[in-house]
C-alpha positions as a printed NumPy array, in Angstrom:
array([[ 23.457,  -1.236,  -4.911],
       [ 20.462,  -2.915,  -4.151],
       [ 18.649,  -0.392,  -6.443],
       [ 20.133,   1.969,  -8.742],
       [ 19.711,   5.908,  -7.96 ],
       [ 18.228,   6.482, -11.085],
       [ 15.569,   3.6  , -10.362],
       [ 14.382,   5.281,  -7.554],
       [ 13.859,   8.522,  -8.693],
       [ 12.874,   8.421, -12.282],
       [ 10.561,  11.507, -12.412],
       [ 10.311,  15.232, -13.051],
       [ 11.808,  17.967, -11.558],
       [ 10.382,  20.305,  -9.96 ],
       [ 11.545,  23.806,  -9.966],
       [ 13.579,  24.482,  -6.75 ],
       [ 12.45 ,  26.496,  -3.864],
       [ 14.187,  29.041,  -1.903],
       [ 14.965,  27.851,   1.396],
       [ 12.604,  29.334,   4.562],
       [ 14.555,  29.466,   7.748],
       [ 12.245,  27.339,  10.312],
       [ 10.598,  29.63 ,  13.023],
       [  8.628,  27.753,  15.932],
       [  5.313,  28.092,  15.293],
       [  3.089,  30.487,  17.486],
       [  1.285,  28.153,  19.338],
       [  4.938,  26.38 ,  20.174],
       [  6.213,  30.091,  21.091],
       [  3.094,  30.855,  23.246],
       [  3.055,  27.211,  25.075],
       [  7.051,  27.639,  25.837],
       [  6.382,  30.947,  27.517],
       [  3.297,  29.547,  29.781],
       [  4.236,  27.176,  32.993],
       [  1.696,  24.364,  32.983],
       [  0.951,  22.857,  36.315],
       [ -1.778,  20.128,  35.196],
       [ -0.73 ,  17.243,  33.562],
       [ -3.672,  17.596,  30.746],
       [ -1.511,  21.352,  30.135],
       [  1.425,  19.115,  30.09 ],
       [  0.886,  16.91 ,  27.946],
       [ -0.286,  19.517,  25.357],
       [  3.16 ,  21.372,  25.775],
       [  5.006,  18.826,  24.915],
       [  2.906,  17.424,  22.2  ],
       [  3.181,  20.651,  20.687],
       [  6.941,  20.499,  21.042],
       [  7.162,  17.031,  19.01 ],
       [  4.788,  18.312,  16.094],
       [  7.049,  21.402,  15.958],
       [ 10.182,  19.401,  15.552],
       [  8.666,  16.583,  12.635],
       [  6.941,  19.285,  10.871],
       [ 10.593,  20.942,  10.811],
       [ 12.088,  17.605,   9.771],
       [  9.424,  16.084,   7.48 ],
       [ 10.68 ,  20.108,   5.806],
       [ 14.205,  19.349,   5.991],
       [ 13.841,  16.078,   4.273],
       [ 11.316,  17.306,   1.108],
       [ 13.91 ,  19.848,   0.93 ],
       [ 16.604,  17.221,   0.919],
       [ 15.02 ,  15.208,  -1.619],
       [ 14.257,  17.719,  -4.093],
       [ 18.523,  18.198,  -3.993],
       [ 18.728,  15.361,  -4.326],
       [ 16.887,  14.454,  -7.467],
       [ 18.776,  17.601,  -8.681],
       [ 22.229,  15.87 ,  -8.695],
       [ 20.558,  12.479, -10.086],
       [ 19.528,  14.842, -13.284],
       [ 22.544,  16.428, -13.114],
       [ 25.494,  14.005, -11.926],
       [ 24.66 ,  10.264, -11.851],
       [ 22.103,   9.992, -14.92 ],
       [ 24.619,  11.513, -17.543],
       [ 27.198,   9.373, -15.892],
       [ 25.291,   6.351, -16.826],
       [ 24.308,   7.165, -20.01 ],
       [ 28.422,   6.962, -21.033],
       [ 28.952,   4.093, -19.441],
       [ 26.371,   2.716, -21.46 ],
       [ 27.536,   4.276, -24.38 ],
       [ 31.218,   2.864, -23.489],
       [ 30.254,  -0.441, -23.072],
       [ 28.372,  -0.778, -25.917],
       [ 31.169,   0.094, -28.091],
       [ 33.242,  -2.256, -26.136],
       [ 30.867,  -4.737, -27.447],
       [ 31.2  ,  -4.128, -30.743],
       [ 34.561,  -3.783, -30.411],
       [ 34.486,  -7.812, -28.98 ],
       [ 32.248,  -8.348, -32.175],
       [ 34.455,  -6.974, -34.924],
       [ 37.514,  -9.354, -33.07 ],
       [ 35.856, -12.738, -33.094],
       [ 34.494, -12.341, -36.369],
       [ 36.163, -13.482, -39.478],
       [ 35.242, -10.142, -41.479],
       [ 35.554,  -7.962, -38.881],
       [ 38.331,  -5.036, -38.324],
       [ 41.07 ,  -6.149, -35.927],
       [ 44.02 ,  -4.436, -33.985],
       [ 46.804,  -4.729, -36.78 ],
       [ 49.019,  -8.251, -36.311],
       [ 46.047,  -9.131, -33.57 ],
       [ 46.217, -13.563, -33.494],
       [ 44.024, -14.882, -30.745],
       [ 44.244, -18.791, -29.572],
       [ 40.889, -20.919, -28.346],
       [ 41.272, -19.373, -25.058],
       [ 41.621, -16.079, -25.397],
       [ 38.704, -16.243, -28.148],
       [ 36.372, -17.939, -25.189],
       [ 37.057, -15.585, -22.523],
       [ 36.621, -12.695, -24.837],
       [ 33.286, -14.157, -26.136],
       [ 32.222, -14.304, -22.137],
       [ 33.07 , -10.775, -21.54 ],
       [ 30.901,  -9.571, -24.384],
       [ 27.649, -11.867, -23.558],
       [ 28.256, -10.2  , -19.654],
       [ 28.308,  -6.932, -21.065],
       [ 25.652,  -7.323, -23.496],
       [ 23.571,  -9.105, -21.022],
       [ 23.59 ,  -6.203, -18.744],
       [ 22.696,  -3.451, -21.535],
       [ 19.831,  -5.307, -22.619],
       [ 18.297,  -5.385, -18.918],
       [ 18.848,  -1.234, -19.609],
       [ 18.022,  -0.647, -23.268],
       [ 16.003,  -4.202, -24.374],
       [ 15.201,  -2.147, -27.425],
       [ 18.504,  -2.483, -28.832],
       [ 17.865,  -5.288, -31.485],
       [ 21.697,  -4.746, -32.768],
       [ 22.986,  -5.212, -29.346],
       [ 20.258,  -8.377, -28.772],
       [ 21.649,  -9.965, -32.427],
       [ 25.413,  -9.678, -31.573],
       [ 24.646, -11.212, -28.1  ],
       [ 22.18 , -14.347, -29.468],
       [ 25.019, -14.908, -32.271],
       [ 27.745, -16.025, -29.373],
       [ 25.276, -17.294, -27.215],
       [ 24.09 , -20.982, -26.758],
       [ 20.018, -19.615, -26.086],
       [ 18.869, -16.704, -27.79 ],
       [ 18.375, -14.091, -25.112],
       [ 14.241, -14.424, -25.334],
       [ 14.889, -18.065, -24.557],
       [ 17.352, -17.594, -21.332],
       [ 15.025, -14.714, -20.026],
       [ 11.946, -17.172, -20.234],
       [ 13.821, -19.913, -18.786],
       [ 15.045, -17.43 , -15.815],
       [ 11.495, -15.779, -15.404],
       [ 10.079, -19.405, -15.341],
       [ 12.784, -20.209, -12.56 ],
       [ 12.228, -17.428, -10.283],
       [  8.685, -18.281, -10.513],
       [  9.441, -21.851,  -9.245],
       [ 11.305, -20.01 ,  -6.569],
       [  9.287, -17.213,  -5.675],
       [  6.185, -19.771,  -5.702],
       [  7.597, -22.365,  -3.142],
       [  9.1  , -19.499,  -0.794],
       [  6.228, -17.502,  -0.445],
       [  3.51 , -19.816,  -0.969],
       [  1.212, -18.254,  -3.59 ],
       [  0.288, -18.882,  -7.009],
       [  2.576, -17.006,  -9.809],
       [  1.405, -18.695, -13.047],
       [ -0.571, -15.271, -14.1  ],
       [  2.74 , -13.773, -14.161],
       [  3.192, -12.208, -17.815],
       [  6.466, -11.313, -17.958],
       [  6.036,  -7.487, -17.898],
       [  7.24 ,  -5.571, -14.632],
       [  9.484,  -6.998, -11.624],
       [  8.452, -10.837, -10.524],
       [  9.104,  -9.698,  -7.058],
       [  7.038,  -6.867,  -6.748],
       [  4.215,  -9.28 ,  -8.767],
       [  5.039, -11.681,  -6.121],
       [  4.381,  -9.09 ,  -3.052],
       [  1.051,  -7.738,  -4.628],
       [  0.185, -11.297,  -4.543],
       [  0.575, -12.302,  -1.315],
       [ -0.899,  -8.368,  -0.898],
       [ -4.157,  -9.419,  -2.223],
       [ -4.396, -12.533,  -0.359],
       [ -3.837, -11.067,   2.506],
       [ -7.002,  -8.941,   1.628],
       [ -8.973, -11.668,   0.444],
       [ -8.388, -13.141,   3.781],
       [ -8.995, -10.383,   5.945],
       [-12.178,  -9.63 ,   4.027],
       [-13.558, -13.391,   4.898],
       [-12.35 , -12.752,   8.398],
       [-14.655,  -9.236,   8.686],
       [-17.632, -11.165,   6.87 ],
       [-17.738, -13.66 ,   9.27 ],
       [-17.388, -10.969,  12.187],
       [-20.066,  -9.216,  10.526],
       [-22.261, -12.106,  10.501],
       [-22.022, -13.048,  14.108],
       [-22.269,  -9.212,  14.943],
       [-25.363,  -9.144,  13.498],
       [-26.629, -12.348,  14.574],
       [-25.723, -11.46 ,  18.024],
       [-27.965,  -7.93 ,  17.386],
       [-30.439,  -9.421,  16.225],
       [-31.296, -10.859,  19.51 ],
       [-30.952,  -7.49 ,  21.27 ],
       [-34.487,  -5.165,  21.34 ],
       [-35.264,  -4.009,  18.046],
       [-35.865,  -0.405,  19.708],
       [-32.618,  -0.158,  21.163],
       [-30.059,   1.926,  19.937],
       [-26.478,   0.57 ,  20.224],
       [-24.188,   2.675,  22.095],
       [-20.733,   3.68 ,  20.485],
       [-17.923,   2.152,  21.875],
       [-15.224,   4.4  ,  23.662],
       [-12.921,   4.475,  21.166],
       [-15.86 ,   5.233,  18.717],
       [-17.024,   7.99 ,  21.262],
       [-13.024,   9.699,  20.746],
       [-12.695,   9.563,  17.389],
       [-16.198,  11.153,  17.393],
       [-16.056,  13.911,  20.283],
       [-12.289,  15.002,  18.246],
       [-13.702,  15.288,  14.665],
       [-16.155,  17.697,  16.456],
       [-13.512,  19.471,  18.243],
       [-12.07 ,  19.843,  14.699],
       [-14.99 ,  20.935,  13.141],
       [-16.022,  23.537,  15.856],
       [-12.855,  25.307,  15.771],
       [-12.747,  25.48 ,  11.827],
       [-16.324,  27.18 ,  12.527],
       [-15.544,  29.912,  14.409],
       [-12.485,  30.439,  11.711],
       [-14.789,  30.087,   8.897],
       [-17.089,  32.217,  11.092],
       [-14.322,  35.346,  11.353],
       [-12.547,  34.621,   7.687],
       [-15.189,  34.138,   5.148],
       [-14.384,  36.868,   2.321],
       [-17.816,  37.044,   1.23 ],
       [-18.832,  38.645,   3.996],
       [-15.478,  41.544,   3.343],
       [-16.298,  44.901,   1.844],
       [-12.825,  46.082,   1.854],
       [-10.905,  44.707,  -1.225],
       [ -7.744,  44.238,   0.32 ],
       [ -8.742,  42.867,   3.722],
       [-11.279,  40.36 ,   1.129],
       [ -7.441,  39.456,  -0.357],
       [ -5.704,  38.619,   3.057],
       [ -8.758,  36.97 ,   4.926],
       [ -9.156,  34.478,   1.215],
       [ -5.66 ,  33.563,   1.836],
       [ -5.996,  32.681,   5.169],
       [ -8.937,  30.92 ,   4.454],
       [ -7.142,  28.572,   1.732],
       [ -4.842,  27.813,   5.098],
       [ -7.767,  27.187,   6.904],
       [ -9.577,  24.871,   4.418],
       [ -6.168,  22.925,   3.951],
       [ -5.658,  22.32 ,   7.625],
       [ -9.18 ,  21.361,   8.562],
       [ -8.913,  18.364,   5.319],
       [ -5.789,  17.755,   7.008],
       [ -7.417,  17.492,  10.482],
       [ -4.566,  19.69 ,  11.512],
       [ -5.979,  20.891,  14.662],
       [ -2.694,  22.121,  15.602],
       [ -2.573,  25.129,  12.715],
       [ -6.182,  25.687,  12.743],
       [ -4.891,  26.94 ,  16.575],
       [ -1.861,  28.947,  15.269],
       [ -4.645,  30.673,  12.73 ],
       [ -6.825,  31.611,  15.633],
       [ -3.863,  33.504,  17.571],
       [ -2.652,  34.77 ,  14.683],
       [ -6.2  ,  36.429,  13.697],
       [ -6.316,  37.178,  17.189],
       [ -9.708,  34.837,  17.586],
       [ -7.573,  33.067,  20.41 ],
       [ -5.625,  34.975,  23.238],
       [ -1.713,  33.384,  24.665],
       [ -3.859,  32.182,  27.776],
       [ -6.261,  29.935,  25.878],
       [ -5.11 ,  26.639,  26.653],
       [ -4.759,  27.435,  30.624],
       [ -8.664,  28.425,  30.136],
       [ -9.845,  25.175,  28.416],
       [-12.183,  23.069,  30.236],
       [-10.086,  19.418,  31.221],
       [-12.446,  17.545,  28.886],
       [-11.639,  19.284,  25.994],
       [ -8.215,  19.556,  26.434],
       [ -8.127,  16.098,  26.236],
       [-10.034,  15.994,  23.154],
       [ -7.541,  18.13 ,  21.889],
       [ -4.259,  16.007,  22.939],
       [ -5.863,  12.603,  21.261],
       [ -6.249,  14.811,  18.154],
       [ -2.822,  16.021,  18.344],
       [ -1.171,  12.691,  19.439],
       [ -3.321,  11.34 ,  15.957],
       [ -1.264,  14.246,  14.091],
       [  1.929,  13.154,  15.499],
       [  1.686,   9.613,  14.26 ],
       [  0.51 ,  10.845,  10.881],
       [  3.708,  13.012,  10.666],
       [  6.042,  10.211,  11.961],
       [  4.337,   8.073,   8.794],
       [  4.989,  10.845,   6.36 ],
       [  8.525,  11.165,   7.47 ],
       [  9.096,   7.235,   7.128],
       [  7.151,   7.838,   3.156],
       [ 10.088,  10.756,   2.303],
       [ 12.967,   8.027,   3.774],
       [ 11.892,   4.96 ,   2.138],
       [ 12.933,   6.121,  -1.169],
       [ 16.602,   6.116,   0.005],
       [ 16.04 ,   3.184,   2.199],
       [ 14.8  ,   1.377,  -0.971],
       [ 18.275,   2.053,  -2.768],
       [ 20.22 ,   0.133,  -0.162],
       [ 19.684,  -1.157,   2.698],
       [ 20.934,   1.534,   5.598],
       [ 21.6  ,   0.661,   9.17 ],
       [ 21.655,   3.274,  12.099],
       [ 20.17 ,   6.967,  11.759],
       [ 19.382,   7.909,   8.157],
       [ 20.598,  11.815,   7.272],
       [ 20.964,  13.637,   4.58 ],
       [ 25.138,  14.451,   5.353],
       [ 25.222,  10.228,   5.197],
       [ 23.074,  10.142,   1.977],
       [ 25.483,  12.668,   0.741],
       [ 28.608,  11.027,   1.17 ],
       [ 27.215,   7.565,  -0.118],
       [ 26.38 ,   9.751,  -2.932],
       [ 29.351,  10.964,  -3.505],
       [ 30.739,   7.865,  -3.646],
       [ 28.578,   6.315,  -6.355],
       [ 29.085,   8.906,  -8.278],
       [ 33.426,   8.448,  -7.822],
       [ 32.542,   4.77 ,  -8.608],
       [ 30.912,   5.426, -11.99 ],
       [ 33.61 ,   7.832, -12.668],
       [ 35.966,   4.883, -12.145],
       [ 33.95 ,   2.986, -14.232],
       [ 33.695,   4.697, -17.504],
       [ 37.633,   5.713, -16.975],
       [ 38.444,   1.984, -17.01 ],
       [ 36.327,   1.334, -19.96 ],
       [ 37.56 ,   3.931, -22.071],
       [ 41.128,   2.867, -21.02 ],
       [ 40.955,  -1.031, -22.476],
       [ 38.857,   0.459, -25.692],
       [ 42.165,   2.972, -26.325],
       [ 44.64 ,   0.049, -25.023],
       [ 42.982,  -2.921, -26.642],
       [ 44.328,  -1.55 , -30.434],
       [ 47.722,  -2.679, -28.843],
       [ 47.735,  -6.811, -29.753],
       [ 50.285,  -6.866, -26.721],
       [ 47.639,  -5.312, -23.988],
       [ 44.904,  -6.98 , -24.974],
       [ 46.568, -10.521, -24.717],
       [ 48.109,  -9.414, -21.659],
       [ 44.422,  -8.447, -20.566],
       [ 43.265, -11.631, -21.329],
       [ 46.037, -13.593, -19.879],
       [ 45.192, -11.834, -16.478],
       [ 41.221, -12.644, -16.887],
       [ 39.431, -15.376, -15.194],
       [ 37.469, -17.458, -16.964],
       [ 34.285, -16.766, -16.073],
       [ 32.628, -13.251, -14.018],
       [ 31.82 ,  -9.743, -14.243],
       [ 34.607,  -8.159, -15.875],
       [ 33.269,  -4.148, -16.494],
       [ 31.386,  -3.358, -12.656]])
């Protein structure tokens, strides 16, 4: 796997919670009922329509992912944890062979060989658990007493390496690198920040000619904003008005009844959220539902501002579309996937990692039983190559 499950989600979890069945929301329900004939109405429709549908997946998928840290906790982490266990007492198991002192499988005589390839199998294994657990000074001992470098000196020599590598592939400057963290994600903040550095030299020199060229404009004369600035401008206030008139209806200050104070605070907390969200969409679906807004609203709206209101909305799209890609790359970041990305595929890889590590520990548990028997380990060995992953 390109990264391991636990990797990727190492975190807390967070209590599960039930399951809402997805109704269209009421701005979806009312434009599906209406028949639009100009293209402004249109468009809104079916913008409307797409926000709908990646609000209901962007749901599907935090849902999904919340399951799915679930079985991590609860399938693949313990899972690991034995193999790691196993494997370390395969180790020592190695260990208590080569050594002179140590306790061997009664009538156990091993030839040059046989002594090599076992001494191989427990600097792989040991290797691998100190990437896991570097902590383990017993493990790190055993492992520097077979080896030719002490494991501090073959991980600087490999850090030092990649460096070289890393350095003359991407082009950047790695001798700040300190050891701590992964060299490749030092390596992409790196080229990250000179990126940055770069595009920061390219705006100051913009700015400078921007301002050289208005300083030769009137003094008196105010600038006009650019179209684009003129959108983003003309929506924010589109935004802003209709979070008024909410504001306006729902402030609970203004509430003598108690219980009507209770409802109109909640819906305010809604209202609040959506408008730092520049949600325009639900700051809608709050007007209809207070009634503030009537099911023929959007066939009454001026053409202007209904296209204010579809560059808002196509802005909200794209910000959903980027929040769905945030919830995928985790599982994109475990391996690399090709064609659609579900949750039923995620599954079934899933349940085939977690067959694998069953596999895994099985085997290892079934040389550590079989290995007491002089006759099955030589056999073992005699079926070994000399040199490779032997436990994966």
């Amino acid at each position: 796997m390109k990264k391991s499950i636990q990797q990727t989600f190492s975190f807390e979890i967070d209590p599960p919670e039930e399951k809402e069945t997805h109704r269209p929301t009421q701005m979806m329900e009312v434009v599906v009922q209406k028949s639009f004939v100009g293209k402004s109405q249109r468009d809104f429709k079916k913008l409307v329509h797409q926000i709908d549908e990646k609000k209901q997946i962007l749901r599907q998928w935090q849902e999904y992912k919340l399951r799915h840290r679930q079985r991590v906790m609860d399938e693949i982490l313990p899972l690991q944890r034995d193999i790691h266990s196993a494997q370390r007492e395969m180790v020592l198991f190695i260990h208590d062979i080569l050594r002179p002192e140590g306790r061997k499988p009664p009538g156990l005589r091993l030839g040059k060989v046989q002594q090599r390839k076992l001494t191989y199998v427990l600097l792989n294994l040991s290797n691998g658990l100190l990437d896991e657990a570097p902590e383990d000074q017993e493990l790190e001992g055993i492992h520097d007493e077979y080896s030719a470098m002490s494991r501090e000196e073959t991980q600087t020599l490999e850090e030092k390496q990649d460096r070289l590598i890393f350095e003359e592939l991407f082009g950047v400057d790695l001798s700040d690198y300190d050891g701590e963290g992964d060299l490749m994600h030092f390596a992409h903040q790196k080229i990250h920040q000179q990126k940055q550095a770069d595009e920061e030299k390219r705006a100051e020199r913009h700015q400078k000619k921007k301002a050289a060229k208005s300083a030769k404009q009137n003094s008196e004369e105010k600038p006009s904003l650019s179209k684009k600035e003129q959108e983003v401008q003309e929506a924010s206030l589109s935004v802003k008005e209709v979070y008024r008139k909410l504001a306006s209806t729902l402030h609970p200050d203004r509430e003598k009844d108690p219980v009507e104070r209770v409802r109109k605070t909640e819906i305010m907390q809604k209202v609040n959220q959506a408008y730092a969200d520049n949600d325009l969409l639900t700051l809608l679906n709050l007007q209809l539902e207070i009634e503030q807004i009537d099911s023929d609203h959007i066939l009454m709206l001026p053409e202007e501002r209904l296209k204010i209101y579809i560059r808002v909305l196509r802005s909200q799209l794209g910000e959903l579309e980027q929040e769905i890609q945030g919830e995928l790359r985790a599982f994109l970041d475990m391996r690399p996937y090709f064609g659609a990305l579900t949750p039923e595929r995620i599954e079934r890889e899933f349940d085939a990692e977690v067959e694998h590590l069953k596999g895994i520990l099985f085997q290892i548990r079934r040389d550590l039983k079989e290995f007491n028997d002089p006759s099955m380990l030589r056999q073992w060995l005699k079926e070994l190559p000399a040199h490779g992953n032997f436990f994966e």
